[in-house]
N, C-alpha and C positions, 0 to 999 in steps of 0.2 A: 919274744915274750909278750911282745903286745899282742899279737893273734894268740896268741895261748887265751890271755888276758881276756880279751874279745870273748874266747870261744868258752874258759871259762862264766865270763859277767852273760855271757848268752845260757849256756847253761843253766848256770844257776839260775835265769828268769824263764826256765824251760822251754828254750826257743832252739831250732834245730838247724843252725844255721844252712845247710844243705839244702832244707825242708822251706824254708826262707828264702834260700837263693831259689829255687825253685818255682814258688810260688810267685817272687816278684816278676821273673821270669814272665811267667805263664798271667800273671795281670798286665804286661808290657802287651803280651799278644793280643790279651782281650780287650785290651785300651785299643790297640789297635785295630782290629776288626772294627768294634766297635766305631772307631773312628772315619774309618776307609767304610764300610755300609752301613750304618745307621747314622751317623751323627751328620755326615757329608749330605747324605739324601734326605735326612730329616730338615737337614739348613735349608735348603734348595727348596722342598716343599713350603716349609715358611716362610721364606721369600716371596713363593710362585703364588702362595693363596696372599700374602701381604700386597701383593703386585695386581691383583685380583680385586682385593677389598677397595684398593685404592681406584683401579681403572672404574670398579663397579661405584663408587662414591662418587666420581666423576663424571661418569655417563647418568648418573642419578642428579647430579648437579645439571647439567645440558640439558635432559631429560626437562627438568622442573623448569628453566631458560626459556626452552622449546614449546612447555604448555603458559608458560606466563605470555610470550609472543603470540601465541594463536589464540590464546582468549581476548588480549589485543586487539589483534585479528579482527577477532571475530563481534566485539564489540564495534570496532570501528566500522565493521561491512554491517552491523545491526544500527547505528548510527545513521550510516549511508543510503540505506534501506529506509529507512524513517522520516528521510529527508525526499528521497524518490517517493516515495507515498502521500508525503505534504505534498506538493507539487503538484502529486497527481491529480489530490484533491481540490485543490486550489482549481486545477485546470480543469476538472470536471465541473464544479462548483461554476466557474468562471462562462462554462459554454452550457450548462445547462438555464445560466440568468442570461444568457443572450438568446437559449428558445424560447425560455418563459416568454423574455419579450417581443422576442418575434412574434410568437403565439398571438401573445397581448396586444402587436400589431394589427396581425391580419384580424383577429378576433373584431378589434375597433374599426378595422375598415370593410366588415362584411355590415359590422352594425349603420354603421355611415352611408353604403352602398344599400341596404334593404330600407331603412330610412327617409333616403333621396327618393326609391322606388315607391313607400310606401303615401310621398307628399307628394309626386307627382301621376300617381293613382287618386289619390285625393280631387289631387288639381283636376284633374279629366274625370271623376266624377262628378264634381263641384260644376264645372263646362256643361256636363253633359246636363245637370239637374237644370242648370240656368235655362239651357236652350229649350227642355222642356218644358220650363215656367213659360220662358218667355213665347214659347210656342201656345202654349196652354192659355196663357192671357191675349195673347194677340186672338185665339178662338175668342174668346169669352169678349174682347173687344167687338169682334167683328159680328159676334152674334147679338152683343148689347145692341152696340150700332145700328143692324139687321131690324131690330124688335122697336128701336126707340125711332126709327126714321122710315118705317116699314113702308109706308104709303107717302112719306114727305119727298125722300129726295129719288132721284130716278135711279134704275138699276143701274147702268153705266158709272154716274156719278159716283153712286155707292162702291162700287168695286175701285174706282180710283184713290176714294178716303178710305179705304180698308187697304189698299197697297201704301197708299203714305204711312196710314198707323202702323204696318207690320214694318217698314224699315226704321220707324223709330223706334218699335221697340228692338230689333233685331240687332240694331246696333247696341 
């Protein structure tokens, strides 16, 4: 009486029990299909791209590691660079104020050297004017002498006071 019951209280809610068993039936399979290829592969893909998103966030993390280190890097070898450069300068700086001076050496001892040359060309013309003077006046002695003692003292004598006065002035 209770399936009766059943199949009446189904009835009366115009449900066809047969029709029913059937169909649940037939949604067990499609539960299942569904289950065994789509729902299994569809898991599996969600996983593989979640597995995915994650290695890719990670190698995105590394990635951004990888460029903070080499800017690092790369500032520290810009750094090192700037320091090799000071140096250089330093060092250029350094040997071009030791040509200067050197320069400024020799430069002072050509002047020094042309200098000495130019007072000891002095000197020897200076030498040379005197001995002309004193050549030049030892005439002029000897022709005064000549003129003021023409007939007084005798020739011999004369030429012996004209050799005394020429070594005093010669000296």
């Amino acid at each position: 009486m209770n399936e009766a019951a059943q199949t009446g209280l189904l009835a009366s809610l115009g449900i066809n029990w047969m029709l029913l068993l059937a169909q649940a039936i037939n949604f067990c399979i499609v539960l299942l299909v569904l289950w065994r290829w789509v729902y299994r592969p569809l898991v599996k893909a969600m996983e593989s791209r979640s597995k995915k998103i994650a290695d890719g966030l990670a190698k995105s993390e590394e990635a951004k590691k990888l460029i903070a280190e080499a800017r690092a890097e790369k500032d520290a070898t810009a750094r090192q660079v700037e320091k090799e450069r000071q140096s250089m300068m330093q060092a250029v700086k350094a040997e071009a104020e030791q040509e200067r001076q050197a320069l400024q050496a020799k430069t002072q001892a050509d002047i020094d050297r042309q200098l000495q040359e130019a007072r000891e060309r002095l000197k020897r013309e200076k030498e040379m004017t005197l001995q002309a003077v004193k050549n030049e006046a030892a005439d002029l002695v000897a022709l005064a002498a000549e003129k003021v003692t023409a007939g007084a003292i005798k020739p011999q004598v004369q030429r012996e006071l004209v050799a005394d006065a020429m070594k005093d002035v010669a000296v």
